[in-house]
Structure formats: structure tokens, C-alpha cells
TIDO-997403 format. One record per residue (C-alpha): x, y, z; residue number from 0. Coordinates in steps of 0.1 Angstrom, whole numbers. Example, Ala and Ser with C-alpha at 12.3 -4.5 7.8 and 13.67 -1.06 7.14 Angstrom:
2
R       u       v       w   num
R     123     -45      78     0
R     137     -11      71     1
This chain:
610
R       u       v       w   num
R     132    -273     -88     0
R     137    -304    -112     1
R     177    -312    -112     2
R     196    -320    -142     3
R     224    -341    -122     4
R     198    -360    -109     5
R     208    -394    -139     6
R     178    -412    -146     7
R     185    -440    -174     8
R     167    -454    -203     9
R     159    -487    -183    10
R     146    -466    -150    11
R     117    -450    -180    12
R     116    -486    -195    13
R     108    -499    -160    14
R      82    -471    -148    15
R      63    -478    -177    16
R      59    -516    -170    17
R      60    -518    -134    18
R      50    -484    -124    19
R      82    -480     -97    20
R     100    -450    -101    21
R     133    -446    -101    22
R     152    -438     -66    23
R     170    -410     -82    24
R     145    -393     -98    25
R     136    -360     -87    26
R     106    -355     -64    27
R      88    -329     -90    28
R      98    -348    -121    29
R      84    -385     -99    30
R      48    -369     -95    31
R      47    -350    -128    32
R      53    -388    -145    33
R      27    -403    -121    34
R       7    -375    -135    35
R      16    -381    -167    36
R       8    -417    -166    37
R     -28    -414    -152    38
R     -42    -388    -176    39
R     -34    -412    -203    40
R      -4    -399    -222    41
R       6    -423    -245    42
R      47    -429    -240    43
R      52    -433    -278    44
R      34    -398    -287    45
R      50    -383    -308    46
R      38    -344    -311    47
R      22    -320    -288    48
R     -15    -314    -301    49
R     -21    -281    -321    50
R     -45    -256    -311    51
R     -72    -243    -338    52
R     -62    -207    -350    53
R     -92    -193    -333    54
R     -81    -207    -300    55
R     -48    -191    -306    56
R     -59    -157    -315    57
R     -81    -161    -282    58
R     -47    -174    -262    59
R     -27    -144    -277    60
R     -52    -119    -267    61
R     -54    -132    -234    62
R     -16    -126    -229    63
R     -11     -97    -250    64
R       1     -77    -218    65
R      23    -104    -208    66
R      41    -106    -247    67
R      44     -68    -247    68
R      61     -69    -211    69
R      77     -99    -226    70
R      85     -87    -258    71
R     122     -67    -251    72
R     137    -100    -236    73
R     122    -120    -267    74
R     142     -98    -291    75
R     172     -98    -271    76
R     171    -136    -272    77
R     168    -138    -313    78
R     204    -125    -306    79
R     215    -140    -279    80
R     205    -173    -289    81
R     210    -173    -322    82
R     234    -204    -331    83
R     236    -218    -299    84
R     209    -243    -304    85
R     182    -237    -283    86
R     155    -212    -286    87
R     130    -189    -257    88
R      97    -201    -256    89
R      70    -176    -240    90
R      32    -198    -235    91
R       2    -190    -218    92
R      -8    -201    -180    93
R     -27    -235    -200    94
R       5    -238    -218    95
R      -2    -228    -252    96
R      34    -216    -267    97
R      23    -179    -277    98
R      62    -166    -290    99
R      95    -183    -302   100
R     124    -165    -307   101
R     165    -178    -305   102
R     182    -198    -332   103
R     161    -207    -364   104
R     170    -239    -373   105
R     160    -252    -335   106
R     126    -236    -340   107
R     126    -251    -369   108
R     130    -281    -359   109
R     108    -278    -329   110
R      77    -276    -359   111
R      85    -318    -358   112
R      71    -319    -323   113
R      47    -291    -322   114
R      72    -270    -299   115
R      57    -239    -319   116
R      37    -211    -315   117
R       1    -227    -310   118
R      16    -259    -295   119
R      -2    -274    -265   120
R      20    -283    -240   121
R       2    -292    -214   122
R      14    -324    -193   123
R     -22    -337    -197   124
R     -13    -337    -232   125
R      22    -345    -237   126
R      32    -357    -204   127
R      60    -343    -185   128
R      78    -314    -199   129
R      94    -280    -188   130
R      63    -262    -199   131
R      33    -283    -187   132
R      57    -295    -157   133
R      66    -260    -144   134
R      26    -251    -150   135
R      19    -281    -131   136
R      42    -277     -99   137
R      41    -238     -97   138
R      79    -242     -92   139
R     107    -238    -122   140
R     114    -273    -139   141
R     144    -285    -160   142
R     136    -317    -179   143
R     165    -335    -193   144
R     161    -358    -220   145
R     149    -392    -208   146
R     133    -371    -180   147
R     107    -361    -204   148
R      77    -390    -203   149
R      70    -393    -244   150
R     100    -410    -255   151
R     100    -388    -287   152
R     102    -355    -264   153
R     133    -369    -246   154
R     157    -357    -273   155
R     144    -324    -261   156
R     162    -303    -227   157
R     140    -280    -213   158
R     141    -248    -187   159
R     108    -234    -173   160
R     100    -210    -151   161
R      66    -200    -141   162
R      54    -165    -142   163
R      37    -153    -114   164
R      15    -123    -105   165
R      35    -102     -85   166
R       3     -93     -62   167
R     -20    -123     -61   168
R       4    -149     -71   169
R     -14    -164     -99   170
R       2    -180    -129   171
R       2    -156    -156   172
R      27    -176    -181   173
R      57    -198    -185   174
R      93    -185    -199   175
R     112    -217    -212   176
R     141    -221    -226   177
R     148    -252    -253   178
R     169    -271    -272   179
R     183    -306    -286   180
R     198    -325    -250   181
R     233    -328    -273   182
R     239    -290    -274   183
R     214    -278    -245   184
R     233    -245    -226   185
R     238    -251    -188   186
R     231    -219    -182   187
R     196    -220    -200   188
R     178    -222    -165   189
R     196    -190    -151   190
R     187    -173    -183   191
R     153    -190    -179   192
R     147    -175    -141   193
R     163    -139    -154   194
R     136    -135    -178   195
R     112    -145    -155   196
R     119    -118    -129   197
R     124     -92    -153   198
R      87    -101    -171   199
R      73    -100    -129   200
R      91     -64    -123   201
R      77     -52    -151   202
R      42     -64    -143   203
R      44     -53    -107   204
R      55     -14    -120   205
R      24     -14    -144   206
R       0     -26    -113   207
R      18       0     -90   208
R      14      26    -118   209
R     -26      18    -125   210
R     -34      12     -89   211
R     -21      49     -83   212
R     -41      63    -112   213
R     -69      40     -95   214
R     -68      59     -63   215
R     -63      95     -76   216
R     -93      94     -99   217
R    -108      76     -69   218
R    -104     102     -44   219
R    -117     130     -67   220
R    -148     112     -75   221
R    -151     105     -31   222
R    -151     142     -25   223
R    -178     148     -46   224
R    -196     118     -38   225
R    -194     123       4   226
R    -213     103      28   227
R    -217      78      -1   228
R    -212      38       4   229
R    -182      33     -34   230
R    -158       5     -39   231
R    -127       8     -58   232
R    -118     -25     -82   233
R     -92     -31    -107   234
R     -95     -46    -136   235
R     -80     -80    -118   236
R    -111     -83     -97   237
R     -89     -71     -65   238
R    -113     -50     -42   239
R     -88     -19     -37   240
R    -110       4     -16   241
R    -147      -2      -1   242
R    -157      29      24   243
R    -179       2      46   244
R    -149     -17      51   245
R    -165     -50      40   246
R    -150     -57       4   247
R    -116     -46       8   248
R     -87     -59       0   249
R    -104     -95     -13   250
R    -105    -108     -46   251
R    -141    -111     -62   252
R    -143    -146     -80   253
R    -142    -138    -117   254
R    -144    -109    -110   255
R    -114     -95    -133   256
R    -123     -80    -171   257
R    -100    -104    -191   258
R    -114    -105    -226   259
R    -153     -92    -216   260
R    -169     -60    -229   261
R    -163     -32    -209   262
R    -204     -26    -205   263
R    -206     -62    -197   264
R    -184     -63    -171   265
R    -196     -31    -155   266
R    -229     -44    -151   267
R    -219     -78    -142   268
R    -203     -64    -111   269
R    -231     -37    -105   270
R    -252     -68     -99   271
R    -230     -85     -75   272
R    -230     -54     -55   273
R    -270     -48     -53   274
R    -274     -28     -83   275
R    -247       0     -76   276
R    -237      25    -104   277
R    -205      14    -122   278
R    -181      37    -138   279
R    -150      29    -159   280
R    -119      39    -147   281
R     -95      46    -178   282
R     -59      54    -185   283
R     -44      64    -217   284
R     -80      52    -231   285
R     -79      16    -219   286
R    -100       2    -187   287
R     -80      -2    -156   288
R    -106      -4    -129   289
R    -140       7    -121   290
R    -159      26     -94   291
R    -190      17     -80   292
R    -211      38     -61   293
R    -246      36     -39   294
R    -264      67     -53   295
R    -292      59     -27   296
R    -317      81     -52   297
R    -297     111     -57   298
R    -276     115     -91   299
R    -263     151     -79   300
R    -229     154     -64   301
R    -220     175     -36   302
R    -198     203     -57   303
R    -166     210     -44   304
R    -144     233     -61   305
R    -113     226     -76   306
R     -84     225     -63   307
R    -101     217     -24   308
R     -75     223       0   309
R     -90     192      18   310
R     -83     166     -11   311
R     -46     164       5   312
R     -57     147      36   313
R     -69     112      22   314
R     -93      89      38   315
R    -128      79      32   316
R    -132      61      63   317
R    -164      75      80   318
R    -147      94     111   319
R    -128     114      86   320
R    -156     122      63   321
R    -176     140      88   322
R    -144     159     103   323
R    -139     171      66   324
R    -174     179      62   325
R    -172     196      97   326
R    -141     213      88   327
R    -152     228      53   328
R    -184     242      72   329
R    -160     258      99   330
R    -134     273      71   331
R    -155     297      56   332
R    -157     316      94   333
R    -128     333     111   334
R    -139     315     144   335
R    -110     297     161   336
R    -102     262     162   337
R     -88     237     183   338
R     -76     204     169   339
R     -69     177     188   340
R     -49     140     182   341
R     -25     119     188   342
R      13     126     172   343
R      12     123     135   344
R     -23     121     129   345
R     -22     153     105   346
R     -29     183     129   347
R      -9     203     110   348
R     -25     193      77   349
R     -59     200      87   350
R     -51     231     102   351
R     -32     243      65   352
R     -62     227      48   353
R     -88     249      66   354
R     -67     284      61   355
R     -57     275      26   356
R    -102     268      22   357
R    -106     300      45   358
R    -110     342      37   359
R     -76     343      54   360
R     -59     324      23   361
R     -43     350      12   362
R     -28     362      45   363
R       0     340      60   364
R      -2     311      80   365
R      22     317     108   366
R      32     285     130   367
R      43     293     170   368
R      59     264     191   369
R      37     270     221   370
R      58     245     239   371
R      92     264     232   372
R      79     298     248   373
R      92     312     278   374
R      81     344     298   375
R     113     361     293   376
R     114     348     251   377
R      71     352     245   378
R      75     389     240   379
R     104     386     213   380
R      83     356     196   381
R      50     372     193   382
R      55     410     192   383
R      78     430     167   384
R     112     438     179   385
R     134     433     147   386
R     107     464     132   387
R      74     460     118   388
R      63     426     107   389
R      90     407     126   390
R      70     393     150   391
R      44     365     148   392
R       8     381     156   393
R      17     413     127   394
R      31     388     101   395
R      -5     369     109   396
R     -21     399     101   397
R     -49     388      76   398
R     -40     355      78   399
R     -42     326     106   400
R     -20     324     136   401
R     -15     287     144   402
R      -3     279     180   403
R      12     246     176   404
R      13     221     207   405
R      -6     250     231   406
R     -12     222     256   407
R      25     225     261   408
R      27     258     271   409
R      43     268     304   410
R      18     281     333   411
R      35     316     334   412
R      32     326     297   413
R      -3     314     291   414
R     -21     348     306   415
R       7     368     287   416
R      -9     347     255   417
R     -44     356     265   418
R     -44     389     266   419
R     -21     388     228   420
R     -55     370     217   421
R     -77     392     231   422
R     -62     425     224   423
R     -45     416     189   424
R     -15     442     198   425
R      19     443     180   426
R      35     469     192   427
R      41     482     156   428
R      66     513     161   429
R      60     520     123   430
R      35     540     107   431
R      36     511      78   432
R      23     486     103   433
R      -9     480     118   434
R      -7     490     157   435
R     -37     456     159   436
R     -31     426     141   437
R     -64     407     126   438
R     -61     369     122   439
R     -74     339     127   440
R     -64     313     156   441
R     -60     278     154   442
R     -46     260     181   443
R     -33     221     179   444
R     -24     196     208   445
R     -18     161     215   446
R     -33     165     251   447
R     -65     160     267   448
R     -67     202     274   449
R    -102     196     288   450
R     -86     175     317   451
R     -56     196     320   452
R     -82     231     325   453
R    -103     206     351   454
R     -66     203     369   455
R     -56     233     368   456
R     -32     231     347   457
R     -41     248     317   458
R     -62     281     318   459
R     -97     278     316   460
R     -99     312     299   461
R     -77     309     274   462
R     -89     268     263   463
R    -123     287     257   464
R    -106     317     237   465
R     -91     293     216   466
R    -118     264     213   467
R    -149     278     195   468
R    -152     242     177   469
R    -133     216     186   470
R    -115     184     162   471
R    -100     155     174   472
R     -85     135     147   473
R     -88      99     151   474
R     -59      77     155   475
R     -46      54     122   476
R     -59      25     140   477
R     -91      32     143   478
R     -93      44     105   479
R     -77      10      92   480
R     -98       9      61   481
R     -75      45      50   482
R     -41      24      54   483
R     -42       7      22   484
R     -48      39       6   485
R     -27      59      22   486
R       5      33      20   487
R      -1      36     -18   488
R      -1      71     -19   489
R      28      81       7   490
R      50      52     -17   491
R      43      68     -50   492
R      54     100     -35   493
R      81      86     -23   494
R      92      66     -57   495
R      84     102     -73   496
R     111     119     -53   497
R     135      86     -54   498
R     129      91     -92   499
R     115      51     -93   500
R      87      35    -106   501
R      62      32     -73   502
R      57      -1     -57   503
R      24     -23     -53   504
R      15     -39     -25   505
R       3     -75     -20   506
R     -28     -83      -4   507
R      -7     -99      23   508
R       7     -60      27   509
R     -19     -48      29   510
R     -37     -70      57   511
R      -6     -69      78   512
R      -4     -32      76   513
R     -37     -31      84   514
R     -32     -51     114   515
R      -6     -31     127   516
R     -16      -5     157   517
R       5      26     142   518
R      14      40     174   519
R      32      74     154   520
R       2      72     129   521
R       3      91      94   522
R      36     101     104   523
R      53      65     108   524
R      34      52      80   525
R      49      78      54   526
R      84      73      70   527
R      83      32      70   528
R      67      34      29   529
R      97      63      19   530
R     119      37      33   531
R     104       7      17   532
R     109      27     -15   533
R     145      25      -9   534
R     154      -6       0   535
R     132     -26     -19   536
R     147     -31     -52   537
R     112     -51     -63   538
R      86     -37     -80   539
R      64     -52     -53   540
R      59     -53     -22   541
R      51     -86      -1   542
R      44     -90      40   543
R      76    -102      42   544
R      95     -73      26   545
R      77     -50      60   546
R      98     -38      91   547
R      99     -67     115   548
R      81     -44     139   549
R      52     -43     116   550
R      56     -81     111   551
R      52     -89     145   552
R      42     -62     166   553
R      44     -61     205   554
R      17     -71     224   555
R      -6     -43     228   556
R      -3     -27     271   557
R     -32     -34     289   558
R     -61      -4     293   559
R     -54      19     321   560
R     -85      12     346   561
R    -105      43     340   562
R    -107      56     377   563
R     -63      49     382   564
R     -56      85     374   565
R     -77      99     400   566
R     -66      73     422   567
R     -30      82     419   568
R     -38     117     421   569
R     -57     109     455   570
R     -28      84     468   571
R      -3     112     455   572
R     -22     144     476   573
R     -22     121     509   574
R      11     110     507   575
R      25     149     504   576
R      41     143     467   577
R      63     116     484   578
R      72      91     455   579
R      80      63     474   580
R      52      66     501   581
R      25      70     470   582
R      38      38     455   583
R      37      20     490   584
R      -3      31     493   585
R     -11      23     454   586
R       4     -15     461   587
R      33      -8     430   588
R      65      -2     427   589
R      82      30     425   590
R      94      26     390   591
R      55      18     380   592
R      48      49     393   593
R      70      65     374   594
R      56      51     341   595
R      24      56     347   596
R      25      92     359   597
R      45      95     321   598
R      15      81     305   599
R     -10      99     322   600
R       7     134     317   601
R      10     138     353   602
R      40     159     368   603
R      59     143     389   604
R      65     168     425   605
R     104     168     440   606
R     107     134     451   607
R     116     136     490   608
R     121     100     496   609
């Protein structure tokens, strides 16, 4: 940032203007914005900034009319604030065309001698080095001090500029300056300067967080009827928000943004940079804030889903999860059970709700049992009626689904005890009031490989196929990276919802390092890091650098198990009698390797008799 302490004199200008040396003190910004100055032409003895025709101006104002109504509550608080103090707030476009005055009258009035008005250009190619055109030129905030300026008639001028940048892409969306006579200029004009500034760039960021929401809602509804079907999601900055092929998203289309186009213009401008696909408008309160494209492939009938879908809550258009959700919409109407399958918080729980809330057994109950937390002496207490009719788990499922959360945890001795609860539907009912066999639906969810653990004996072969009629795995959040974006978005305007905030937007530079991140606790983590982010991010944006460190720079990834080590430890394991340290001795590993990888392969580790 130009310095006001740094002195330049008359004779250092005097000197730069014959000799071309600049002076030693002058500021680094201010030294190239004069060289700049110099060799675009500016005469030194110019006298007034040039005026811009009134049809350029209309153009400029309607180019920034967001930024001047974002703008527009500081502007009035500075007619005010700076009313007799001698300077005056100056609000201009990105090409430096002044666009608003407002602060003490008789300095804009006498800003009128030099242009300093509302149509001025101030563009250091025009008037040489300024705070406007300076603080345009640099990207940086600039305070220009009197001789500081270049035209010798500007240098009875001060000047505090700050650049106003988009709080997503970074791009210069206007300059907030504040201006006076040097003789009376307030110190504190460049604080006042960089509060506007960051109060204009919050506000923009809430309305981008706000529309990109609105973006992805309308988004999503138009996905589930369109399934199966290549779309791409763009505001109306040109930003690429959402592309189901995973080949446009997150990048900015050149020229891509509406600025002061038709909307039927720019819809088919971008239909014919994307090979002729359909373009829709996306609107809120009645003006354009994105559009939807979409790959009809021939067919102009969407796949009808009716309202309210039960699936619509689990987001993602990446294709893994479209065809589980197609799968799982097939599978709800049935009463057949299901197993579902993932890692931790990949949405078991969520899919199973979805397909009984989409299912006849809606209006029945959806009872969740901790498989993992039964015991053969508790099972009976859990799952039959003891408290009278209806306490226990399989009557109050009665008409509605049963879902047996984490089965693959359940001990060895209750499982038969759970088979024959499936397979005879008994509760035990006492009371006349209750039915003596209970009629539900199972669903059955697990983090483990229950295929491997029936092949091992370790999990019932006839109870996996009693509960496994069709089969789901979810996929892990890493390998559905395109959904992050989307889902980040949505799990941070929930949380802003409850926090009772505006919700956040992220930067592209977000959005590529979330992307980038492995999500080991999935879904789950991802909410819990964006509710968070809510919190303790008092921006209306969010930036790369605003992320968990863990995110930032996330471990190295462990190497891939070989795929034949399990049976090899499981072979080395049976020979050595279940002796820890003798097993470790024939695999060529340390005990406490063992150790981990008998952890990460779900293996149970026998008494060790060392």
C-alpha cells in the first residue's frame, strides 16, 4: 500500500519529469504507477480528468448497479459522516469511471474543477497517478498524497483507494476512495476507505452464497427428473458450479458471465459453446441468476418423480449415486430386504430412511436396532415385548421397516437367536391388542465386507442371505468428488440456517482443495468441518485458506494392502497356533505391524501366548 509518510518533494517531481530518476523515497507502488504514468503520455500540466459521454455513463452505472445498491447504505452514511470535514466518498467502476459521490458539498463541489465527479475518468492512463486509477492499476489500496499525484494540478488533491474485489474469483469489481484538499485531508480516510471496502465484499459474498444456494436447489429438482442426463450448472458470473461428467466444474468460462446481454442471448450463446445443449434460466425474485443446461439426447420427456421424493435428500449427481438411486427407487416399492453397505458416514442411514419413507411401509415405523450393542442375555429384552405390547422392537416395526443397524457387528451367539426373530416374525405379544406376529420390512446396514466375514465364518451364512435380497454399497466421498462441491454448499447453508447467518460461498480455490481431500469419515466429516466453518468464519466467504489444516495439507495417503496379505496372515497366523509373536517372526514384521494390520483388516486377534 502507497504510504503517506513516505516525503516526496516538489524538486523530486521536478526532477522525474526531466531526468526520469525517481526519487529514493518514493514508494514502490506510487514509483511504477509514475513510470506508468509517464509512458502512456499523461501530460504533467493536465489539468482535468476526461468526461465520459452520458451514454457511456448510463452503460458504466448499469454495469455496477449491484455494486451501488450493495454500496449504497455506506454512501448515505458518509453524506453524514463526512459532511464538513472536507473530503468526500467516491464509489467508480473497475475502468475507473466515478459512478457515486457523496460527503461534504462544497468538496464535491469543488472536485467539478477537476472532473473528480460522477462520470469522471480516472484512469491513470488518463490522468496519471491517482488513488483511483493507482489502486485499479496495482490491485492493492493506494493513498496518494499531494505531490504524489503525477498532474501537478491533481497534487492539491489526497486520495484513499481501495479496490473492490470479488469475494470468489478475485476480480476487480470497483474502487471505494475517499478525497479531499491535502490541507484538511482526514488521516483516518484510508481506514474508513478499507472499512467500506470490506463491508461492500461481505455483502457481495452473502448475495453469491444466497444465489448459488437457490442455484443448487432448483438444480437438484430439475436432476431428479432429468436422471441419467449429461446438465451443467452456471451462474450468471460464468463460474461452472456443477457439470455431472465432471469436465466443466468448478472453472470459469471466458465471457462467459451475463453482464448487460439479453437473457435469450446469453442462453444460446452458451448452448453453443456446449454443443447445442438446452438452456434454461435459472431465476430468483424474477431476475436471472444462473442457468441449466442439459443434453436431452432426443428425448424432451422427463422421468416423473413425485413430489416430495424421499430420495431428493441424499444429493449427488455423480454417476455411482444416480444408478444406486435409480436402483433404490425400483427396490422401495417391494417389501424385500435390503442390505446396504459403506464406509462410516457415507449415508447408510439416509438411504435406508429414504427407501421406507418411498416404501408401502411409510406409514408404519421405522425402528433402528444397534446390532452391535446386543447381547444373548439383552437380545430378548431388545427385540421382543417385555415392558407389554408394543415395547419391543419387532411389534413396534409392525407394518413398518425394522432396520438392524451395524449387523456385521453382531456377536456370534445372538445371530441364530436373530435368525429365527426374522424368520418367524414373533413378539411374544401377551395382549389381545397386539399382534402375536409382527410384519415388517428388514433393512440391514454395515461398514464390513459381510461377504468375507460369512466366507470366514464369522458371520452366518444363513442369516447374510435372509437379510441380503439386493445388495447397496455406497461409494466412498472420494470417489464421488464431483458431489463435494455441492454438498459443501448445502451442509453450510444448513448450518448458517440453524446459526441464524447468512450462508457462506466458497472460492474456487475451496472448492478444488476440498475436492482434493480423501474424506476418510465422508458425508459425515464433511457436514461437521462446513457447520464449523459456519462458525468461525466471520466472512461471508470462504477461501482455501480459511479450511482445517488437515484439509489444507492432508497426510500422505498409506500404501494399498497387497491383495493376497490377508490370506497370508491368516495362513502365517493358523501355523504359528495364534502365537503373535511367532506370526510376526514368519510374516518378516514387527509385532506391532501385526497388530495394525490385523485392525485394518478386521481380523481378531487370538490370546496372545508369547
Amino acid at each position: 500500500m502507497v504510504a503517506r509518510e513516505r516525503f516526496v518533494r516538489k524538486a523530486d517531481w521536478v526532477r522525474f519529469l526531466e531526468t526520469g530518476l525517481l526519487p529514493d523515497d518514493l514508494d514502490p507502488d506510487l514509483a511504477a504507477s509514475w513510470l506508468r504514468s509517464r509512458d502512456s503520455g499523461v501530460l504533467p500540466d493536465r489539468m482535468t480528468a476526461p468526461q465520459v459521454t452520458d451514454e457511456v455513463l448510463l452503460r458504466k452505472r448499469t454495469e455496477t448497479a449491484e455494486l451501488r445498491r450493495l454500496a449504497r447504505a455506506a454512501l448515505l452514511r458518509a453524506r453524514a459522516m463526512l459532511k464538513d470535514t472536507g473530503s468526500m466518498m467516491i464509489l467508480a467502476s473497475p475502468d475507473c469511471i466515478i459512478t457515486e459521490t457523496e460527503g461534504d458539498p462544497g468538496v464535491i463541489d469543488t472536485g467539478r474543477e477537476n472532473r473528480l465527479q460522477i462520470g469522471g475518468n480516472w484512469q491513470e492512463t488518463s490522468i496519471g497517478t491517482n488513488g483511483i486509477g493507482t489502486a485499479a492499476a496495482s490491485g492493492r489500496p493506494a493513498l496518494v498524497h499531494g505531490i504524489q499525484h503525477f498532474c501537478e494540478e491533481i497534487q492539491r488533491w489526497s486520495c484513499a483507494a481501495v479496490p473492490v474485489l470479488d469475494p470468489v474469483d478475485r476480480s476487480l469489481r470497483g474502487i471505494v476512495d475517499i478525497s479531499g484538499p491535502t490541507d484538511v485531508f482526514l488521516p483516518q480516510s484510508m481506514a474508513l476507505a478499507m472499512a467500506v471496502g470490506d463491508e461492500i465484499t461481505q455483502a457481495l459474498a452473502r448475495m453469491i452464497g444466497e444465489e448459488r444456494e437457490v442455484l443448487y436447489q432448483q438444480f437438484m429438482g430439475r436432476r431428479a427428473r432429468w436422471q441419467n442426463t449429461h446438465m451443467i450448472l452456471i451462474d450468471r458470473r460464468g463460474a461452472v458450479l456443477h457439470d455431472t461428467r465432471a469436465v466443466w466444474s468448478n472453472q470459469a468460462i471466458q465471457g462467459g458471465a451475463i453482464g448487460d446481454r439479453r437473457e435469450d442471448e446469453w442462453a444460446g450463446e452458451m448452448s453453443d459453446r456446449f454443443s447445442g445443449m438446452d438452456g434454461e434460466i435459472l431465476r430468483r425474485d424474477g431476475l436471472p441468476i444462473g442457468l441449466v443446461l442439459t443434453a436431452y439426447r432426443g428425448r424432451r420427456t422427463p422421468v416423473e418423480t413425485p413430489s416430495g421424493d424421499p430420495f431428493d435428500a441424499f444429493l449427488g449427481t455423480a454417476p455411482a449415486i444416480v444408478r444406486l438411486l435409480e436402483h433404490a427407487r425400483c427396490v422401495a416399492g417391494s417389501a424385500v430386504p435390503v442390505l446396504i453397505s459403506g464406509e462410516t458416514g457415507t449415508g447408510k442411514e439416509l438411504l435406508a430412511r429414504a427407501i421406507h419413507d418411498a416404501s408401502a411401509q411409510r406409514h408404519g415405523r421405522y425402528v433402528p436396532v444397534n446390532c452391535g450393542a446386543l447381547r444373548a442375555d439383552s437380545a430378548a429384552g431388545v427385540l421382543f415385548e417385555t415392558d407389554g405390547p408394543g415395547s419391543g422392537a419387532v411389534a413396534a416395526a409392525h407394518g413398518g421397516t425394522l432396520c438392524l443397524d451395524e449387523i456385521g457387528e453382531m456377536p456370534a451367539d445372538v445371530q441364530p437367536f436373530l435368525l429365527r426373530v426374522l424368520e418367524d416374525g414373533l413378539t411374544r405379544a401377551r395382549s389381545p391388542d397386539a399382534p402375536e406376529r409382527s410384519d415388517f420390512r428388514v433393512i440391514a446396514l454395515t461398514h464390513r465386507d459381510l461377504p468375507r466375514d460369512v466366507a470366514e465364518d464369522r458371520f452366518r451364512r444363513d442369516l447374510f442371505h435372509r437379510i441380503s435380497t439386493i445388495q447397496f454399497r455406497l461409494p466412498p466421498l472420494r470417489d464421488r468428488a464431483e458431489d463435494i462441491p455441492l454438498l459443501a454448499q448445502h451442509f453450510l447453508a444448513q448450518a448458517a440456517a440453524e446459526a441464524g447467518r447468512q450462508a457462506p460461498a466458497l472460492t474456487r480455490a475451496a472448492r478444488e482443495t476440498l475436492m482434493a481431500y480423501p474424506w476418510p469419515g465422508n458425508a459425515r466429516e464433511l457436514r461437521n468441518d462446513m457447520q464449523a466453518l459456519v462458525l468461525f468464519c466471520g466472512r461471508g466467504v470462504i477461501d482455501a485458506e480459511d479450511l482445517p489444516e488437515k484439509i489444507r495439507t492432508p497426510a500422505a495417503p498409506l500404501p494399498r494392502p497387497e491383495p493376497d496379505e490377508r490370506a497370508r496372515i491368516l495362513k502365517a497366523m493358523a501355523a504359528s497356533g495364534g502365537n503373535m509373536s511367532a506370526t510376526a517372526r514368519r510374516l518378516g514384521i514387527a509385532r506391532s505391524t501385526l497388530y495394525t494390520k490385523l485392525a485394518a483388516y478386521g481380523l481378531t486377534r487370538p490370546d496372545d501366548r508369547t
